[in-house]
C-alpha positions as CSV (number, residue, x, y, z in Angstrom):
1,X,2.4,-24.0,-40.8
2,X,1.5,-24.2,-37.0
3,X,-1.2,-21.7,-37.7
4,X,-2.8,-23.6,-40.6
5,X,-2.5,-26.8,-38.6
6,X,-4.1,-25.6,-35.6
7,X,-6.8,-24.0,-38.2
8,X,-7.1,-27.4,-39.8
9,X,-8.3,-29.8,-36.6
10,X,-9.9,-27.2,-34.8
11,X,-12.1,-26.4,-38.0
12,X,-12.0,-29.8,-40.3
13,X,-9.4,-28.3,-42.6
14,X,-11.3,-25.0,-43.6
15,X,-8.0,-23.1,-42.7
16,X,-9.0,-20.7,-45.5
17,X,-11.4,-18.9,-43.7
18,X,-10.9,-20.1,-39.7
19,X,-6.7,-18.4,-40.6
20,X,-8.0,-14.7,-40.1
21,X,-10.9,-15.4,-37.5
22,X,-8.3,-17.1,-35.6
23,X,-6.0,-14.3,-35.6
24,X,-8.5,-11.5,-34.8
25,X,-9.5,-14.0,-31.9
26,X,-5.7,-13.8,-30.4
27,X,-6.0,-9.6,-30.4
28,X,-6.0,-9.0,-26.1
29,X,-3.4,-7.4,-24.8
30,X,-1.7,-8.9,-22.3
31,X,0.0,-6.3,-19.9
32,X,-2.2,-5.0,-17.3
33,X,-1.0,-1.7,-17.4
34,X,-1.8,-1.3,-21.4
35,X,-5.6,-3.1,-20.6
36,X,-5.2,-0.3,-17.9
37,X,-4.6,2.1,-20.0
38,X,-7.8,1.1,-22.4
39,X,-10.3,0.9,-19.7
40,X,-9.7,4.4,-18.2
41,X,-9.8,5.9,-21.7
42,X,-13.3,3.8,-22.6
43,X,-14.6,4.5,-18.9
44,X,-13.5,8.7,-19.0
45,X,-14.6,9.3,-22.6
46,X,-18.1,7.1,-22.1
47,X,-16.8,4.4,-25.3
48,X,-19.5,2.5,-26.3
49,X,-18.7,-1.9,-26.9
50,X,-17.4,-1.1,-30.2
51,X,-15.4,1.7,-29.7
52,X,-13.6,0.3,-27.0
53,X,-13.1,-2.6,-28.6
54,X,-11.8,-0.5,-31.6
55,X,-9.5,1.3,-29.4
56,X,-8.1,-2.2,-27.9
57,X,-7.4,-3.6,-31.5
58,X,-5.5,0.0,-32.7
59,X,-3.4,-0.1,-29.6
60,X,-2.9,-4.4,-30.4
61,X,-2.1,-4.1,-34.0
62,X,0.7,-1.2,-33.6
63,X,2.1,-3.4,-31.0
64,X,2.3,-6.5,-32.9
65,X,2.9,-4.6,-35.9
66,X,6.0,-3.3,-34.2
67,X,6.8,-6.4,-32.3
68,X,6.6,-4.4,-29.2
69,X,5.8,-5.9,-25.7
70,X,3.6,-2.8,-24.2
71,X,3.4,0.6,-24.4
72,X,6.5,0.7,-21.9
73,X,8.6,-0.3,-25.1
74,X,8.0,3.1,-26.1
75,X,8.2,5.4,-22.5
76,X,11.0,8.1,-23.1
77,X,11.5,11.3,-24.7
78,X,13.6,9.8,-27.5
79,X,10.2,7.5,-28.4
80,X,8.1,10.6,-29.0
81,X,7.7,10.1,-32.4
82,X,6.4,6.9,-31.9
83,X,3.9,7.7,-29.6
84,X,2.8,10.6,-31.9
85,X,2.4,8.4,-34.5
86,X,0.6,5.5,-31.8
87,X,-2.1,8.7,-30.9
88,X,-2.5,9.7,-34.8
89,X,-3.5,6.1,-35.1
90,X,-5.8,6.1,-31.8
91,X,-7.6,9.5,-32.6
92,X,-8.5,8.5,-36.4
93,X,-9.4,5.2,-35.7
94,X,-12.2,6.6,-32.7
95,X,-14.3,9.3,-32.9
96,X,-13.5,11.7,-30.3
97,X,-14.8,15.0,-29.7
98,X,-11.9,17.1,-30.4
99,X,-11.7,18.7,-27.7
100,X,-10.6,15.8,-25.9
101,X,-7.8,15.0,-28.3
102,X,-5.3,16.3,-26.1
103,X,-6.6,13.9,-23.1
104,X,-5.8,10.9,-25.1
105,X,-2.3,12.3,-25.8
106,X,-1.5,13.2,-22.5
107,X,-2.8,10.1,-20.9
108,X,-0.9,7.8,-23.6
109,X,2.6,9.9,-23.0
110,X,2.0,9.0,-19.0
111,X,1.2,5.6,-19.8
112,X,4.7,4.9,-22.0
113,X,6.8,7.0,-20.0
114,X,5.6,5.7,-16.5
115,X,5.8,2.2,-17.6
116,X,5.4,-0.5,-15.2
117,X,4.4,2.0,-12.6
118,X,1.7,3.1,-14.5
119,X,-1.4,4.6,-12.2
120,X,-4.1,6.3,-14.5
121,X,-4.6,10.1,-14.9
122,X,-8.1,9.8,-16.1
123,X,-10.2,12.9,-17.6
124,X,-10.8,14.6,-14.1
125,X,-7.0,14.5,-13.0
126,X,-6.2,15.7,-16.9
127,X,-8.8,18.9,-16.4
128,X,-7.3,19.9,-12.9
129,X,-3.9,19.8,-13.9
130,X,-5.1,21.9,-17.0
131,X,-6.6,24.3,-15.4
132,X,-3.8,24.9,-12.9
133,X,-0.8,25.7,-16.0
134,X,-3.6,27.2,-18.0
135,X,-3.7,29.8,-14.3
136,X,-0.2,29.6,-13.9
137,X,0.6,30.5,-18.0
138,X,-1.1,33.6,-17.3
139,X,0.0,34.9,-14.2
140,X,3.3,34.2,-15.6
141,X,2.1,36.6,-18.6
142,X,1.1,39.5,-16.4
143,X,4.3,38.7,-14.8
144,X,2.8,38.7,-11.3
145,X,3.4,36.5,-8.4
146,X,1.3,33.5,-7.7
147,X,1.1,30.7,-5.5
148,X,0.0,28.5,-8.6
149,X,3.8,27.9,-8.7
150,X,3.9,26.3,-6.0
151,X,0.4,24.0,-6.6
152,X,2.2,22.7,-9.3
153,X,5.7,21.6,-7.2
154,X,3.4,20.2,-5.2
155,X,0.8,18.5,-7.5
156,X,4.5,16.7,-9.1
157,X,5.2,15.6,-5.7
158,X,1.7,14.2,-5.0
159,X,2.3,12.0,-8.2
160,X,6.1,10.8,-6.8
161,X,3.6,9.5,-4.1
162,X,1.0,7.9,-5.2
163,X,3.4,6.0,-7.3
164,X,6.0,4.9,-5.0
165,X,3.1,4.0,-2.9
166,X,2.0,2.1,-5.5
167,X,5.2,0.4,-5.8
168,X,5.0,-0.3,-1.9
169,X,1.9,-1.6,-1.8
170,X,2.1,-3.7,-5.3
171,X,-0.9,-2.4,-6.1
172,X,-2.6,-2.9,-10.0
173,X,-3.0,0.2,-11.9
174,X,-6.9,0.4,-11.3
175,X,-6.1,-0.1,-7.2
176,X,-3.3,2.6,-7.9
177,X,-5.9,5.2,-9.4
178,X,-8.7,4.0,-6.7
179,X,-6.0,4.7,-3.6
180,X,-5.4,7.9,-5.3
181,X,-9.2,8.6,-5.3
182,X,-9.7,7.2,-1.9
183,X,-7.0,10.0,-0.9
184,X,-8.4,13.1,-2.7
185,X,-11.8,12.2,-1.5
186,X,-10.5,12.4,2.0
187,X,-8.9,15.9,1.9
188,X,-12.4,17.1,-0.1
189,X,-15.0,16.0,2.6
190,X,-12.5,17.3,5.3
191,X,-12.4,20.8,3.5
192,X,-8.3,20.1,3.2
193,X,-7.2,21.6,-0.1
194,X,-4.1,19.5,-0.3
195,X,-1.7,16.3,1.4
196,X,0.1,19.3,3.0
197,X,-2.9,20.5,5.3
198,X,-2.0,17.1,7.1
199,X,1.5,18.1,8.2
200,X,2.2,19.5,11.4
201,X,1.1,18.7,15.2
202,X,-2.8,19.5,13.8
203,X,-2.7,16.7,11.1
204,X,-1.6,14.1,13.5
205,X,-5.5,12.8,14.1
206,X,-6.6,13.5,10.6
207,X,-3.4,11.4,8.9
208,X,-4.7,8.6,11.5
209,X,-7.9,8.9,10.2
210,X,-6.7,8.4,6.5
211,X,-4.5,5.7,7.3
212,X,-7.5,4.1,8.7
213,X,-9.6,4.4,5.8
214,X,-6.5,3.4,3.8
215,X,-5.6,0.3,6.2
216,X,-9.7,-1.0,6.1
217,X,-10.0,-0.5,2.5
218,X,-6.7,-2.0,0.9
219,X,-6.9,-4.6,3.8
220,X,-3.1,-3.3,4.7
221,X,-1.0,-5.2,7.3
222,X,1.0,-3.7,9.8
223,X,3.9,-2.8,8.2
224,X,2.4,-1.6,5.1
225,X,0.1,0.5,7.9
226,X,3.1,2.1,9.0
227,X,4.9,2.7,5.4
228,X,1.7,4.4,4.2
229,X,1.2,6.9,7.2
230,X,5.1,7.4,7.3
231,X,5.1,8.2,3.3
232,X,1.8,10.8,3.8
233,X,4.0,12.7,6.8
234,X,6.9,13.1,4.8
235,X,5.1,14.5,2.0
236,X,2.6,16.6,4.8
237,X,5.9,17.7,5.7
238,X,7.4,19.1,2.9
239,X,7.5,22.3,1.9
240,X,5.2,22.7,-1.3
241,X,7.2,19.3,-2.3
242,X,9.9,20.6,-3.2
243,X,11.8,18.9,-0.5
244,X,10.1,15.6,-1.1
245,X,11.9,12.9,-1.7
246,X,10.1,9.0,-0.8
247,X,11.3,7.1,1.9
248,X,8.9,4.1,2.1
249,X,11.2,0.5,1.8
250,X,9.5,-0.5,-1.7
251,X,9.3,-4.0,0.1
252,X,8.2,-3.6,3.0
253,X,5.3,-6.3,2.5
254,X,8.1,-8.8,2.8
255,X,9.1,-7.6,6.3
256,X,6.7,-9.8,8.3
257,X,7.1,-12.9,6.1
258,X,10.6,-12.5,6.8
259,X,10.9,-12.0,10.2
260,X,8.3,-14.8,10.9
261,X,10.6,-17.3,8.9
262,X,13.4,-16.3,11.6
263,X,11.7,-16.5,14.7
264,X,10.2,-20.0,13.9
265,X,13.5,-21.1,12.4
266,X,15.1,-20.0,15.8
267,X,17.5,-17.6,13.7
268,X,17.5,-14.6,15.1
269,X,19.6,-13.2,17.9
270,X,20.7,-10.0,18.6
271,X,23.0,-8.4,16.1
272,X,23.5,-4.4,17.8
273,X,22.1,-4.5,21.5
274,X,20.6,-0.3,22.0
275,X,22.3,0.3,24.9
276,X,19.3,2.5,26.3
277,X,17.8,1.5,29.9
278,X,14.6,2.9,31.2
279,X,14.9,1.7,35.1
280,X,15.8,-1.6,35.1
281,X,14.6,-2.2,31.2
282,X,16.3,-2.0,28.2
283,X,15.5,-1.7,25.4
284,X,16.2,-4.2,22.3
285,X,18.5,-3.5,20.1
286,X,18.8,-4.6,16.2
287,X,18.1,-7.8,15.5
288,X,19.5,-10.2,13.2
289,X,16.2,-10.3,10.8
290,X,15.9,-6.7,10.6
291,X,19.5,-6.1,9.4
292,X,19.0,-9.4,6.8
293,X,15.9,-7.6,5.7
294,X,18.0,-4.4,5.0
295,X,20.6,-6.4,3.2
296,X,17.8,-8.6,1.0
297,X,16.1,-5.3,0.1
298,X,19.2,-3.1,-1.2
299,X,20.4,-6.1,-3.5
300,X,16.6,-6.8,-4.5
301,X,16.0,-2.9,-5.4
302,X,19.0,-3.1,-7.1
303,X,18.8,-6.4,-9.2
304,X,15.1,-5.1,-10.0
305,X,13.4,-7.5,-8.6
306,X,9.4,-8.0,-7.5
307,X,10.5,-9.4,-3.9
308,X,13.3,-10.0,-1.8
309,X,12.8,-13.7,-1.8
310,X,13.4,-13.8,-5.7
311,X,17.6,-13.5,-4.7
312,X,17.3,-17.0,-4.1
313,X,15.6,-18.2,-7.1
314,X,17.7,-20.4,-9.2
315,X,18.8,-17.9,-12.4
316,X,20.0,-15.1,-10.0
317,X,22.9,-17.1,-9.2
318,X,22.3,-16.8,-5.4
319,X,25.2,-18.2,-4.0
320,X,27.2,-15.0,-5.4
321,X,24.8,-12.6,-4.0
322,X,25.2,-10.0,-1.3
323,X,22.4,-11.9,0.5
324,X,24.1,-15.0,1.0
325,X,27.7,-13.2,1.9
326,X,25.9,-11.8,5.0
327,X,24.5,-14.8,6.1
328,X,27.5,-16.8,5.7
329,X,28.9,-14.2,8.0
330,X,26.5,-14.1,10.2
331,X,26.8,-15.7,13.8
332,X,24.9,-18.7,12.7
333,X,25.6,-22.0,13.1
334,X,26.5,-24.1,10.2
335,X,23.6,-26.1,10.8
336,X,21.6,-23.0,10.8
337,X,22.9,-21.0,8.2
338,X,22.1,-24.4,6.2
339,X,18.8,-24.6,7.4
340,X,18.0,-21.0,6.8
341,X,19.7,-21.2,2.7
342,X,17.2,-24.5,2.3
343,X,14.2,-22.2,3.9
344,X,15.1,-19.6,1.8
345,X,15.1,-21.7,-1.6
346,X,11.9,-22.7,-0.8
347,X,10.5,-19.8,-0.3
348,X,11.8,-18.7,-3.6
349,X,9.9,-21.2,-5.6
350,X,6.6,-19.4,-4.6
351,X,7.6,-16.5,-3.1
352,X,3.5,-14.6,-3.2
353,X,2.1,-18.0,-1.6
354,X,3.9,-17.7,1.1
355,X,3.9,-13.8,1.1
356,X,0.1,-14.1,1.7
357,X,-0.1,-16.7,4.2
358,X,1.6,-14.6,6.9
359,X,-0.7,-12.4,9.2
360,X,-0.2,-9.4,8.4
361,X,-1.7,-7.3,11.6
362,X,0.1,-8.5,14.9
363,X,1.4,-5.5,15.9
364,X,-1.9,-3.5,15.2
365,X,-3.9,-5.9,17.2
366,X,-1.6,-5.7,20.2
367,X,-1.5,-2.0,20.0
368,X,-5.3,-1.5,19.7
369,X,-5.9,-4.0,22.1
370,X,-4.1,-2.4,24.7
371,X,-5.8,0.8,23.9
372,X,-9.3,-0.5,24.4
373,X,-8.8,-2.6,27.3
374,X,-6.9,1.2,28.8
375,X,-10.4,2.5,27.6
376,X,-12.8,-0.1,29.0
377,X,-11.1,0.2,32.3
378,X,-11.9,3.7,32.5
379,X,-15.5,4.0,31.7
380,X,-16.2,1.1,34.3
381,X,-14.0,2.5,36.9
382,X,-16.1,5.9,36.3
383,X,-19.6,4.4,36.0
384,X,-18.9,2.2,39.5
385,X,-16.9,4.3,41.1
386,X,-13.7,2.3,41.6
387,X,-10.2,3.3,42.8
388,X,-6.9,3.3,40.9
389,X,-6.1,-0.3,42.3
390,X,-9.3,-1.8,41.3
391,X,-9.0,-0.1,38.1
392,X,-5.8,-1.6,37.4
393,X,-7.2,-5.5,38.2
394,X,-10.2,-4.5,35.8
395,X,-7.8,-3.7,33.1
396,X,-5.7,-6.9,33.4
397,X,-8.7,-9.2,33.5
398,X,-9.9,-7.1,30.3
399,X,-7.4,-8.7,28.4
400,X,-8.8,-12.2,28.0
401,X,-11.1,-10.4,25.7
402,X,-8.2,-9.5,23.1
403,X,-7.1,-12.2,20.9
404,X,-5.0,-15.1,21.6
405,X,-1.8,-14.2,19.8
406,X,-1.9,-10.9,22.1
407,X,-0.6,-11.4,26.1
408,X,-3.2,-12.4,28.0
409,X,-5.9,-12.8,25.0
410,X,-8.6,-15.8,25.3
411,X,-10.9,-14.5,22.6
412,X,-13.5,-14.6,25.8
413,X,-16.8,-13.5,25.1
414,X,-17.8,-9.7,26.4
415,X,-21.3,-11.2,28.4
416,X,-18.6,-13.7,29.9
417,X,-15.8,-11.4,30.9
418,X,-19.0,-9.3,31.8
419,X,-20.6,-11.9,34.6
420,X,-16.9,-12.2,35.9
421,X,-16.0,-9.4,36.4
422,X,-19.4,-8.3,38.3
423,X,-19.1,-11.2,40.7
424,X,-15.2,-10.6,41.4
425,X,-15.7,-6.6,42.5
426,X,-19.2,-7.4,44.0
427,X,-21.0,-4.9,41.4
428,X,-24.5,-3.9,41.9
429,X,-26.7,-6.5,40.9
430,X,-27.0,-6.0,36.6
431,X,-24.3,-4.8,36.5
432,X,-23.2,-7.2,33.8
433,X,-25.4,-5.8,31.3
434,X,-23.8,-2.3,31.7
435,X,-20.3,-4.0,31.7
436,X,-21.3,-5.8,28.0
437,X,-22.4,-2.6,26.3
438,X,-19.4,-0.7,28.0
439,X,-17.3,-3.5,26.1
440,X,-19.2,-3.8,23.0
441,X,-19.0,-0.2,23.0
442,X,-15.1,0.2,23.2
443,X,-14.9,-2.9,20.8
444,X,-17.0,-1.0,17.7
445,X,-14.9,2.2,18.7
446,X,-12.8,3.7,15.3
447,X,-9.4,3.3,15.6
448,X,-9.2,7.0,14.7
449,X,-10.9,7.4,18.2
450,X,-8.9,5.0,20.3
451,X,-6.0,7.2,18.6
452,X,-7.4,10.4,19.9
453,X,-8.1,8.6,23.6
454,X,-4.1,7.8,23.6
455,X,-3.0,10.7,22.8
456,X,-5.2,13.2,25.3
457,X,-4.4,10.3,27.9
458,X,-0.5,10.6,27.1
459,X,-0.6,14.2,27.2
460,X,-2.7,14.2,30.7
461,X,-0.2,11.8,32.2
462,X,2.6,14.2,31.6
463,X,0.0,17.2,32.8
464,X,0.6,18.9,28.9
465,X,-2.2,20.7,27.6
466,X,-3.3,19.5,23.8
């Protein structure tokens, strides 16, 4: 009766005939992962319009027709028959070369078993991973010994991954498959056959490289910076995969958000001091917003939820949760623990828009700032000839040129930090214009490079060869 209704004023009562065009009108699916799903089959197997948009409607109606929610409803081994039937439906309803029957299969079993961490196989991944068993069923026929074994421990561990990265990074499926892509693409056009040929001492530059291009391209903050390169060294590391097992904090893009909610709350306070001097310094020791983030993520891994802020929403009872124990524990004041529950409600009213508001790179800008300025101080000590003390004033007066949330930054200009710093050493006269393009230089420098510079300079102040 809602239907017809709706039928009626939108069409001036022909419900008749508006009833079925309304209907098909409705047929999109929903889930990203299922439209996922469609697109890399229509892209792979070159669908035309109508194709696709047969394909879309087959996987729509069984769906609907099942009252299912997505293709997740039917992941499992125990659903096989279902997704049998769901690929019988697919393949007669499209005409596919039949030699490509078993790519639609394959790719339909990944997509219900792998759920809501779905990342696409596509043709090319299908072919390769063919090939290999296709290698490895006969070697194991002439009962020889092969290191296809291995490729394929390894090729399974590549996929744990890419999909706990995934998971990290809350990526979609199509910016799961293209940071897969990105990754392969990297190992090909630096003649590395696998994720393994960046383990050891050797794939320290090359892994800083990748995380890089990684870092640029998925516009990754610090901490996701960090996960990503930790993540590809443990799997570098491993031996054929076998050994692999993730380690990257699945929400580690809340870290930052987090932390920057306790320092301008005045929260935080020092919950373990280290212990550990160097000289007169020592080092700090855990504080109260890295153990809280520990806490938040254990009880929002296992509650299920998309972010750590979530514990505080309203239906997950967050006054019974671990989350609020430890903060009621904490050394707080009333008056801040109070102040840091409101805070934390909030928050959990719009957890992403606040998520996304935090700059993400801090600790990357200090870092690389550091580096250049160490850089820029040595090519104009070289080019003008200038001792270790004047080197040292040319490097702290280097640093108005970082920006203004690093020490010392002023976001100055290069020509002006240029002018300055020829009149204060008495440089030749134009010098300036040397000093600007030494600056601008360093400034456009990779941070792949800067990387490299650290390193050979860290291993030269301990007199260590590379």
């Amino acid at each position: 009766m809602i239907v017809s209704s709706i039928g009626a004023t939108a069409y001036g009562n022909k419900t008749t005939q508006s009833n079925p065009n309304f209907t098909a009108s409705m047929r999109y699916l929903s889930n990203i992962h299922d439209k996922a799903f469609v697109d890399t089959l229509a892209k792979d197997l070159k669908l035309g319009e109508d194709t696709a948009k047969s394909l879309k409607n087959t996987i729509w109606d069984f769906l609907h027709s099942n009252k299912l929610k997505s293709l997740t409803d039917i992941g499992g081994e125990e659903m096989i028959e279902e997704q049998s039937r769901l690929a019988d439906k697919i393949t007669d309803n499209i005409k596919i070369p039949e030699d490509k029957r078993e790519f639609i299969v394959t790719e339909l079993i990944k997509r219900c078993d792998e759920g809501d961490n779905y990342i696409p196989g596509g043709l090319k991944e299908f072919e390769e991973m063919h090939a290999l068993e296709e290698s490895f069923a006969n070697i194991f026929k002439l009962g020889k010994k092969s290191p296809v074994c291995g490729s394929l421990f390894s090729v399974q561990a590549d996929k744990e991954m890419y999909n706990h990265l995934a998971k990290v990074l809350r990526l979609s499926p199509e910016e799961g498959l293209e940071f897969k892509q990105t990754i392969k693409e990297f190992l090909k056009d630096n003649n590395l056959s696998s994720i393994e040929d960046l383990g050891g001492f050797d794939g320290i530059l090359k892994q800083s490289e990748l995380a890089e291009l990684l870092t640029n391209k998925f516009e990754l903050g610090d901490a996701e910076s960090i996960a990503v390169i930790a993540e590809l060294t443990t799997r570098a590391n491993s031996f054929k995969g076998l050994d692999y097992i993730p380690m990257a904090n699945i929400f580690v893009k809340d870290a930052e958000p987090l932390e920057k909610l306790i320092k301008d709350g005045g929260y935080n306070y020092e919950v373990k001091p280290s212990g550990i001097k160097f000289g007169t310094h020592v080092l700090p020791g855990i504080k109260f917003s890295d153990e809280l983030f520990q806490v938040m993520s254990e009880e929002a891994k296992v509650k299920g939820l998309k972010n750590i802020f979530e514990i505080f929403m309203p239906e997950n009872n967050p006054i019974n949760s671990a989350t609020y124990k430890y903060i009621s524990n904490s050394k707080l004041s009333e008056n801040e623990k109070t102040n840091l529950f409101i805070d934390l409600y909030d928050i959990a009213k719009n957890p992403e828009e606040y998520i996304n508001k935090v700059p993400t790179k801090p600790l990357s800008d200090i870092f690389y700032s550091g580096i250049s300025c160490d850089l820029m101080a040595d090519k104009i000590a070289e080019k003008f000839k200038l001792d270790s003390c004047y080197k040292e004033g040319v490097r702290e007066y280097l640093a108005k040129l970082c920006p203004s949330h690093v020490p010392g930054g002023e976001n100055a200009s290069p020509t002006k930090i240029a002018y300055e710093l020829s009149e204060k050493y008495n440089l030749p006269i134009g010098a300036e214009k040397e000093l600007t393009k030494i600056i601008k230089d360093v400034q456009s420098t990779k941070k792949s490079s800067l990387d490299k510079y650290a390193i050979d300079r860290m291993f030269s102040d301990f007199d260590m060869p590379l």
